[in-house]
C-alpha positions as CSV (number, residue, x, y, z in Angstrom):
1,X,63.7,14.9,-139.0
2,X,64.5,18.2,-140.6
3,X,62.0,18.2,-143.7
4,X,62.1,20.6,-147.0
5,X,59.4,20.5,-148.6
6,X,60.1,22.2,-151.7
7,X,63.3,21.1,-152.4
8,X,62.4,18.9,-155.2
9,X,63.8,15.6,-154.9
10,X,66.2,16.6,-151.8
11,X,63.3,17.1,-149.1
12,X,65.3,14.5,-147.2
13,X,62.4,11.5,-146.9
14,X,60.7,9.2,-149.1
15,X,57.8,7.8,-147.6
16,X,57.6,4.5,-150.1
17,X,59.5,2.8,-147.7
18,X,57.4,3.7,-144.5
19,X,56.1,0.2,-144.4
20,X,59.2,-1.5,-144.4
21,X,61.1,0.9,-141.8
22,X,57.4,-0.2,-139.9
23,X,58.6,-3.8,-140.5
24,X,62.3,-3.9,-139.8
25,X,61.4,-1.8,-136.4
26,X,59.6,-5.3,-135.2
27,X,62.9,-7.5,-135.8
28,X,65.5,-5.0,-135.5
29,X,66.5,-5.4,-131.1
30,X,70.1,-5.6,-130.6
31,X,71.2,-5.6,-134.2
32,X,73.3,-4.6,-136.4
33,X,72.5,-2.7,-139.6
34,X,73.9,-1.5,-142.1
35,X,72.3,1.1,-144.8
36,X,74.0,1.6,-148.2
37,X,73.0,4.1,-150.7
38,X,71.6,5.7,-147.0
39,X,70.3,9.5,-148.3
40,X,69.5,11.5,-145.0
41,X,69.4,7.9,-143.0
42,X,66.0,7.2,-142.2
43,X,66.5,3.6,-141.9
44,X,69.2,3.9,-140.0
45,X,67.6,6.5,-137.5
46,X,64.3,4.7,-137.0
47,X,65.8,1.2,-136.3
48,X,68.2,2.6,-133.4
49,X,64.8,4.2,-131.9
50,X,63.6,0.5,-132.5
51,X,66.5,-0.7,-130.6
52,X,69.0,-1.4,-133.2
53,X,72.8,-1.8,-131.6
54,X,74.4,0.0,-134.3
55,X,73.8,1.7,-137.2
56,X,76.2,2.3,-140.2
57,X,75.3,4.8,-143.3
58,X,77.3,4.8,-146.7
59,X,76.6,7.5,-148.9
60,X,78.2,10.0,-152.0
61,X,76.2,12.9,-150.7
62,X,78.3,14.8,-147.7
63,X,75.0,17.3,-147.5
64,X,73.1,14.1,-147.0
65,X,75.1,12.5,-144.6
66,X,75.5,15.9,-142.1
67,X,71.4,15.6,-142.2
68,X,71.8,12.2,-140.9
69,X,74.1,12.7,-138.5
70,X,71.9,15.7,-137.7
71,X,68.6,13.9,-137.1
72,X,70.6,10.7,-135.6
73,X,71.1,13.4,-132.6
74,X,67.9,15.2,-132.8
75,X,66.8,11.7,-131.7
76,X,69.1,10.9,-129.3
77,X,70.6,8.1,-131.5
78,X,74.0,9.1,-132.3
79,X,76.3,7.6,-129.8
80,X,75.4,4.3,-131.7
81,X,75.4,5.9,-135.3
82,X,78.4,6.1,-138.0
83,X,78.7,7.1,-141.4
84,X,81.4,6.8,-143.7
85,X,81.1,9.4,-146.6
86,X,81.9,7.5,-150.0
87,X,81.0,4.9,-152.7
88,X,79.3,1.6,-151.5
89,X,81.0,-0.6,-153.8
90,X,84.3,0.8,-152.2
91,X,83.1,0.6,-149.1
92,X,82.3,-3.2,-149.1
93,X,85.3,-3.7,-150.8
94,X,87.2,-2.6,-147.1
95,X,84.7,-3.8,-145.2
96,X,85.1,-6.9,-142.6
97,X,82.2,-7.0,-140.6
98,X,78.9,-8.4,-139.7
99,X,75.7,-7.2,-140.0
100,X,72.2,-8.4,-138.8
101,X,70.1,-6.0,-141.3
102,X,71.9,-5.0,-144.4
103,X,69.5,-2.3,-146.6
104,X,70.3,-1.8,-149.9
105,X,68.2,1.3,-151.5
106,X,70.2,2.8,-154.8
107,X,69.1,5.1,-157.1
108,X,68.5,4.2,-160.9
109,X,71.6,6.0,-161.6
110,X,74.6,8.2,-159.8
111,X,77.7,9.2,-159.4
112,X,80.6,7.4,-158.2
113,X,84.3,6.1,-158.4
114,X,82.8,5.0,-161.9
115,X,79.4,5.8,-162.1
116,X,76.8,3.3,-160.8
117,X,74.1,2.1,-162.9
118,X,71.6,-0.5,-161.0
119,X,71.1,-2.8,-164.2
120,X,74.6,-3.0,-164.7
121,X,76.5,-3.0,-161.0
122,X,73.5,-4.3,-159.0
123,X,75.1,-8.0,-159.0
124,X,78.2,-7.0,-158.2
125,X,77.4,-4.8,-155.4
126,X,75.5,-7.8,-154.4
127,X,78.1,-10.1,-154.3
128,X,80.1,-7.8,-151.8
129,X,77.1,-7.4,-149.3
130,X,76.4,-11.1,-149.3
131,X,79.3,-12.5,-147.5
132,X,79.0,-9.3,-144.9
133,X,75.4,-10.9,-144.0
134,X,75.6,-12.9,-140.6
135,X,73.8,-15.8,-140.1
136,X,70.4,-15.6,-139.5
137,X,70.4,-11.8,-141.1
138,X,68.2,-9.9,-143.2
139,X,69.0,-8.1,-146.7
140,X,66.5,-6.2,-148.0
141,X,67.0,-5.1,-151.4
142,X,65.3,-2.4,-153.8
143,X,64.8,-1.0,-156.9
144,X,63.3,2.2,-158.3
145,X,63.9,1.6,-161.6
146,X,61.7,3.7,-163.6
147,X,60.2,1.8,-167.1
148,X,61.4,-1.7,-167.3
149,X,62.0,-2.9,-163.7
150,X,65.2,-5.1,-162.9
151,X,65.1,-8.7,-162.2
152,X,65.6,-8.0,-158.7
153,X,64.9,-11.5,-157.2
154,X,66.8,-13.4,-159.6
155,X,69.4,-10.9,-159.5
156,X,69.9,-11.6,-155.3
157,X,69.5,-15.3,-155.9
158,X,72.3,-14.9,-158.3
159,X,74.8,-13.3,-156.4
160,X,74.4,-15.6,-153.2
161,X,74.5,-19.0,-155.3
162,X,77.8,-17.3,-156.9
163,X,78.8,-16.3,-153.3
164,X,77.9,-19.9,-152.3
165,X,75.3,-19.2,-149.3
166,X,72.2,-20.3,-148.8
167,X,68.7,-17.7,-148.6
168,X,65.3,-18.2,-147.8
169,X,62.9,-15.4,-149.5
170,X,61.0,-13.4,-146.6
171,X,57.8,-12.1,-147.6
172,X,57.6,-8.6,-146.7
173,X,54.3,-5.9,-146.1
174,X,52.4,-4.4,-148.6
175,X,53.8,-0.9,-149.1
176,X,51.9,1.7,-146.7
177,X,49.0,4.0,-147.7
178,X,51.4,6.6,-148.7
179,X,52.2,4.8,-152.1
180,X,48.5,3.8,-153.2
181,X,48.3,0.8,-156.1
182,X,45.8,0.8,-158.7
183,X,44.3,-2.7,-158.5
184,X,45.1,-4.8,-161.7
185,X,48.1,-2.9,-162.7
186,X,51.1,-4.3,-160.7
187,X,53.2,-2.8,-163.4
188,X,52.6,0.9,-161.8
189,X,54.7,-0.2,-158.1
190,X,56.6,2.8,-158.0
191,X,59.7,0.3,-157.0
192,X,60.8,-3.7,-156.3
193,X,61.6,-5.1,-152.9
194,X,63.3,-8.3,-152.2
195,X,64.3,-9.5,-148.7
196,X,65.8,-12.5,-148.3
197,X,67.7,-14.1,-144.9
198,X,70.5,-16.0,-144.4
199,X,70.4,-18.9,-142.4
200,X,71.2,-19.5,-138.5
């Protein structure tokens, strides 16, 4: 992975989420995933070196994406990788497949066909990627929301009860070393995390 290090917020990794690429490397064998909101495609990259089938990144940033599809063949990864280059909620609106792992990692805010929000479009983003879940797949969903965090969970349960399918809540790992927690102040995790799977 092509790293800068002093490009402020565009280095092109964020390590919070080193424990749960760690995790979804364990369960992610022949599957199928799909990573909106993707960035520079770390998910996507790691699980097809974990054995993933396929990998599919949605993203805004075009300078983002071409560092994805740059590391995806720095890895010998690509022949199984795709991007398309445009807003998720669009996206899933097109969108007919299925996917095994669906990851959904959106900023706080951005730009888009009308702006996206997380407070405010988070359930109905939801309620696209729901349906696209197979059975027995995995949606892990998160939240980065700085102050006053999102209702994340009820937020997921919300959208699939409206979507009328059935979860199960999946407890995931505690985040890795990189994002240290002061004990007694839960209020301090840097971001939420909810994974839930769909049934078999």
């Amino acid at each position: 992975l092509r790293l800068r290090p002093f490009a402020s917020l565009a280095t092109g990794i964020y390590v919070d989420q080193r424990g749960t690429r760690t995790w979804l490397r364990e369960r992610c064998a022949g599957k199928r995933v799909l990573n909106l909101f993707a960035y520079t495609g770390l998910f996507s990259v790691s699980l097809l070196a974990g054995g993933a089938e396929r990998a599919h990144d949605v993203d805004l940033s075009a300078p983002a994406l071409r560092r994805a599809l740059e590391t995806a063949q720095r890895n010998a990864v690509a022949e199984r990788y795709a991007q398309t280059h445009g807003d998720c909620m669009t996206y899933l609106r097109r969108d007919r497949d299925e996917w095994d792992i669906l990851i959904v990692d959106p900023p706080t805010a951005a730009q888009g066909a009308d702006g996206w929000a997380s407070l405010r479009d988070y359930p109905a983003l939801l309620a696209l990627a729901l349906p696209r879940l197979a059975p027995g797949g995995l949606l892990i969903a998160c939240s980065n929301t700085i102050g006053k965090p999102i209702p994340l969970d009820r937020i997921v349960a919300d959208a699939a009860r409206a979507a009328g399918l059935r979860i199960n809540a999946v407890e995931l790992p505690p985040l890795a070393g990189d994002v240290p927690q002061l004990a007694g102040f839960p209020e301090g995790r840097p971001y939420r995390i909810t994974a839930v799977q769909r049934p078999g």
